[in-house]
N, C-alpha and C positions, 0 to 999 in steps of 0.2 A: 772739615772733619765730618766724621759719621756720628752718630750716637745710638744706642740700642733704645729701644720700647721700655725697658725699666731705668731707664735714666731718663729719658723724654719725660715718663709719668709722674716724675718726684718734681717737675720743677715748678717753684711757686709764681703765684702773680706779683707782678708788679703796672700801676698805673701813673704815666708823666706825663706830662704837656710832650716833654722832648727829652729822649736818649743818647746819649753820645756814649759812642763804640772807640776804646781805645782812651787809656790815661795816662799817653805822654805829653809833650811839651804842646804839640796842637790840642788834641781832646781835653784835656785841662784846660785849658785857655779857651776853649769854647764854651765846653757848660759855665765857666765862669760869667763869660759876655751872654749866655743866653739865661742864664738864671738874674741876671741884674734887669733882663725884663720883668722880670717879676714871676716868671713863667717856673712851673715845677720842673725841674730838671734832675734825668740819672746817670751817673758818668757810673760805664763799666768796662770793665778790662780782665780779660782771661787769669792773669797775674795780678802784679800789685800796679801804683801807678810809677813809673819810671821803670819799667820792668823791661823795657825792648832797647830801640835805638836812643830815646830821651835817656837815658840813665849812663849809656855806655860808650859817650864819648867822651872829648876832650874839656867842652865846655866852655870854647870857647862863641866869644859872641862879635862877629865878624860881619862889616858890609862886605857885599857883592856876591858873586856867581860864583860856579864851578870853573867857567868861561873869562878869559882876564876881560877888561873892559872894554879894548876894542874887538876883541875876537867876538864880543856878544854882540856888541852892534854891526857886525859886519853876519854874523850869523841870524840874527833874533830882527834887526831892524833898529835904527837909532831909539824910534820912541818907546818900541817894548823893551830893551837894553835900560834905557833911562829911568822907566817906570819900574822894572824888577829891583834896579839899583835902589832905588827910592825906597823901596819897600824894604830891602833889606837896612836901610838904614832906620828908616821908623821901626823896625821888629826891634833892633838893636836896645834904641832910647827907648822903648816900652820895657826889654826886659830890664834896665837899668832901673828905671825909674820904679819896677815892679821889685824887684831887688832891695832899692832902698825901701821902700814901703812895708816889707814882711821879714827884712832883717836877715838875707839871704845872701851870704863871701862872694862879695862879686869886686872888679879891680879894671879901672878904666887905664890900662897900661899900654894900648895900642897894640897895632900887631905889625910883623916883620914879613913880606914875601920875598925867598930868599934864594939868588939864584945860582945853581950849580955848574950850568954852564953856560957858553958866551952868548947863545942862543937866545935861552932862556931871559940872561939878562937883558937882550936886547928887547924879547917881547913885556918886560916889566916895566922900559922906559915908553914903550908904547903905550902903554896900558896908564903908567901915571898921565902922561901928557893928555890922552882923551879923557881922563878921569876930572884934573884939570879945569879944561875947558868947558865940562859940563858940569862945575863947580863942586865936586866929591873933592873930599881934600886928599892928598897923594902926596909922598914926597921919594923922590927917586934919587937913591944915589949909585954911580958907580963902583963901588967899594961894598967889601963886608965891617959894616957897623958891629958886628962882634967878633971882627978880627981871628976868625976859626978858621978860613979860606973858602967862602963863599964870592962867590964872584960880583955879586949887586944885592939892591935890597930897594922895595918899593915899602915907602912905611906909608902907613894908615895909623894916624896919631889919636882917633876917636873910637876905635876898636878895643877889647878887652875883653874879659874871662868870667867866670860864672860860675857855681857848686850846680848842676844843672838838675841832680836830683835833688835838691833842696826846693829850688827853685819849683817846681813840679810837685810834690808834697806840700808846696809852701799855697799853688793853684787850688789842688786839691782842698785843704783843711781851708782856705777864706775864700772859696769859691762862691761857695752857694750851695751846690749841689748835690745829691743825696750819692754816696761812691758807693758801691758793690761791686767788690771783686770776687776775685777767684771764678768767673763766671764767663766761661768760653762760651763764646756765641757761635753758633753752629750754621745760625739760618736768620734770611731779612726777607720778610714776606709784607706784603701791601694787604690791609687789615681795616674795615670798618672805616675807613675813609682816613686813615691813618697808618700805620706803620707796627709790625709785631716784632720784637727780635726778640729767638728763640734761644737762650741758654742754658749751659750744666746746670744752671742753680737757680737759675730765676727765666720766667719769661714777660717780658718786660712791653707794654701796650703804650703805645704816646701817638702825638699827632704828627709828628715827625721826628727824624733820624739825622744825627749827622755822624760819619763813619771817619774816622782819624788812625788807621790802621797801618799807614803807609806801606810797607813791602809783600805787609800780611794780608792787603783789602782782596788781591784776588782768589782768595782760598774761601772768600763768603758772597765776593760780588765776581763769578767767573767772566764775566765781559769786561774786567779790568786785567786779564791777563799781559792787554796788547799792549796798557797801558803805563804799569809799574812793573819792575822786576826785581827781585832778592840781592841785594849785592852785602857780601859779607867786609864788614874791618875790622884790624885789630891793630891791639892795644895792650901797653905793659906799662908797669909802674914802680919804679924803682924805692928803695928806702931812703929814709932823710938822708939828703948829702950836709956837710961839713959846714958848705958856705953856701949861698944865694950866688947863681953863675949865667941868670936869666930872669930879666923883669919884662918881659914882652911874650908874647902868643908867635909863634914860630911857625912859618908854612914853609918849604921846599920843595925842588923837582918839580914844579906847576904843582904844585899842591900834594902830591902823592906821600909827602912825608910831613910831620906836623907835631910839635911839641911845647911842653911849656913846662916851670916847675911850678909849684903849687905852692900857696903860702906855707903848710907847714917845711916847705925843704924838700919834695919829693919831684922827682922828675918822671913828666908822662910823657910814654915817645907813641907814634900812633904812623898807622897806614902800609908802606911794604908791597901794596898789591900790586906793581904795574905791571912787573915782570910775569903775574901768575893773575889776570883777570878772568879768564876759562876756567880756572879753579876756586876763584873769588866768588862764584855766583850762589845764589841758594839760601836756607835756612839755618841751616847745621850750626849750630853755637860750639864754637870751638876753635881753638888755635890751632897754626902749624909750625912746623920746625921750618920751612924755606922763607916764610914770613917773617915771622919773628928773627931769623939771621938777618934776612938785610935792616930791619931797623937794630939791629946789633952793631950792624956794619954802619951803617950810616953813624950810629954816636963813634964807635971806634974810630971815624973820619974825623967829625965835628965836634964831641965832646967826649973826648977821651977821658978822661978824668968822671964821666959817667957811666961809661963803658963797663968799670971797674968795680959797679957799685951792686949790691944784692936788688936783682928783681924780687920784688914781694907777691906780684901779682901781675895776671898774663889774663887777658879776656878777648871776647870778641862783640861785633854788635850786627845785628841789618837794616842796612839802608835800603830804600828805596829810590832806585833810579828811572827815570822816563826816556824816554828816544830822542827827548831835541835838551834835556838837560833843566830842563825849567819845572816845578812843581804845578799839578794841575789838582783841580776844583771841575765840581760838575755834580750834575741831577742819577742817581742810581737808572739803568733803564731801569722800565714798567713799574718802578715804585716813583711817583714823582717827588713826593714827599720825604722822601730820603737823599740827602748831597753826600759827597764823599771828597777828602781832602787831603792828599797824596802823593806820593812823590819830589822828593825835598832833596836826591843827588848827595846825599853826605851833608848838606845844607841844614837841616829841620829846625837848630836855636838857631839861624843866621835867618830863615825865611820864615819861621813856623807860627810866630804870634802874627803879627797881618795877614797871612795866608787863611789863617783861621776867621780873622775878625772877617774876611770878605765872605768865606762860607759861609758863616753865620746868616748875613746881611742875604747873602742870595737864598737858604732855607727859609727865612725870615721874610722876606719884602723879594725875592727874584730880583735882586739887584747885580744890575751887567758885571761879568766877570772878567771882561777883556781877555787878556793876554792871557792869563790864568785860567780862561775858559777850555775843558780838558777837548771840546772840538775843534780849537786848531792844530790836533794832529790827524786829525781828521775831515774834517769839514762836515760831517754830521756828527756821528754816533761813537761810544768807545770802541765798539766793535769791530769798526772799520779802520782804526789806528794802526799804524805800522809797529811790527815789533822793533825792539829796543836794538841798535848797536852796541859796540863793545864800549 
């Protein structure tokens, strides 16, 4: 964004040890790990916290990838496959155990990957088997366990669900951390051997930064364009149904369609985009009509009897996707003291608390980021990243 000279002029100081840009499910969970150093910490966000993609998903809280299991090791490498899997499983038991700690609707009900066609099924018995083997627990059946006409189903019996903006709120208020919102950051300048980020309403001095922006970081770090890109979802939510007709986290079509009903009785359908990823891309907060038909069409398929039922509400959210599908970590250029932590693929509750504790650790102590390190898509610099495929 731009700003005029009479909005520049008004903005007040503020003084931290350390800043965190962005108050979703990452940036909450960071100033929280960095203010328990003991360290002055300011978490700020243009909006509120939960205000972007943390607030506007499903909620649920799922191991693994975008990637089924063996498709990542045959893509990513056995051991960086094993270790993202990893991760996404420790993110998991931290929100759980974060959940039980601050009193926040969460429901260890597993989750269903569920397949539509024979294909598909076949690559979900692949995906249990390697899963398996590298001891993630998996359970593949051929058949649909909810008897709707799905053709297979890999369950994941340690997986479940979350109120995600509670959750995030819940960061927020026993963090630590001193929040100011409403305070779009326009600019990240290297400053007195420290760090400045300039915003509408404050401008905020610390010894370092850490930027938790996901889709949004290349509109303030332009040498992250190569690196993240906007991908829009959406999402609708029906009124309380009658009866309870699903106690599990529902994924389909390789992930492209995604549902659950909610404790009080409501059913959330989510995703639609295959047919329309050219049109999926971007910022633009808002629904469409060819989206929202096929997750129409998909319940009229599968859960007819939801089909029937009043939507209350229709939203959308942005993700941020990367080019090899994995969320990356890394040093801002020419600011060193600033990291940024990014790109999470529709992922962010499934990847985004461990993603965060390692940015920390590397702002903190430059501790190695491996895999997560944002120059293996490059081998030096953001710069030099290839752009994103579809």
């Amino acid at each position: 964004m731009s700003v005029s000279y009479w909005q520049r002029r008004r903005a007040q100081r503020l003084d931290a040890d350390y800043v965190v840009v962005g108050a979703g499910i990452v940036g909450a969970y960071a100033a929280m790990c960095l203010a328990e150093t003991g360290a002055d910490v300011v978490l700020t966000d243009a909006r509120h916290p939960a205000a972007g993609a943390s607030g506007r998903n499903a909620g649920f809280l799922l191991s693994g990838l975008v990637a089924y299991y063996h498709d990542a090791i045959a893509q990513y490498g056995h051991a960086t496959a094993r270790a993202a899997w990893q991760l996404s499983v420790e993110t998991r038991e931290r929100a759980f155990a974060l959940a039980e700690a601050f009193g926040v609707e969460h429901a260890r009900c597993g989750s269903l990957l569920l397949a539509v066609r024979d294909e598909e099924a076949q690559a979900l018995e692949q995906a249990a088997r390697a899963m398996q083997a590298d001891g993630f627990a998996a359970e593949f059946t051929p058949r649909d366990p909810l008897g709707r006409g799905f053709v297979a189903a890999l369950h994941k019996p340690d997986d479940g669900v979350i109120d995600p903006v509670a959750l995030v709120q819940a960061l927020v208020a026993h963090g630590g951390a001193q929040g100011v919102f409403d305070n779009e950051v326009w600019a990240l300048e290297a400053h007195a051997g420290g760090v400045l980020v300039r915003g509408a309403r404050y401008e905020i001095h610390a010894r370092g930064a850490l930027l938790a922006l996901n889709a949004y970081a290349p509109l303030l770090v332009p040498e992250l364009w190569a690196v993240v890109r906007p991908v829009r979802a959406q999402m609708f939510v029906s009124a309380p149904l009658p009866e309870r007709i699903l106690d599990t986290a529902g994924y389909a079509n390789d992930g492209y369609e995604y549902f659950r009903q909610s404790a009080d009785g409501r059913f959330l359908m989510g995703g639609g985009r295959r047919r329309f990823k050219a049109e999926e891309v971007g910022w633009e907060d808002r629904t469409t009509p060819q989206v929202q038909a096929v997750l129409a069409d998909f319940l009229q398929r599968y859960f007819p009897e939801v089909a029937h039922a009043p939507v209350e509400q229709r939203w959308s959210g942005t993700m941020g996707f990367t080019p090899d599908g994995l969320p990356v970590v890394g040093r801002v250029p020419s600011i060193p003291n600033a990291v940024f932590a990014v790109g999470f693929n529709g992922h962010g509750m499934g990847l985004g608390l461990k993603t965060a504790e390692r940015a920390v650790a590397h702002l903190l102590h430059n501790a190695p980021l491996e895999w997560l390190d944002v120059n293996r898509l490059s081998g030096t610099t953001p710069t030099k990243a290839q752009g994103a495929s579809a």
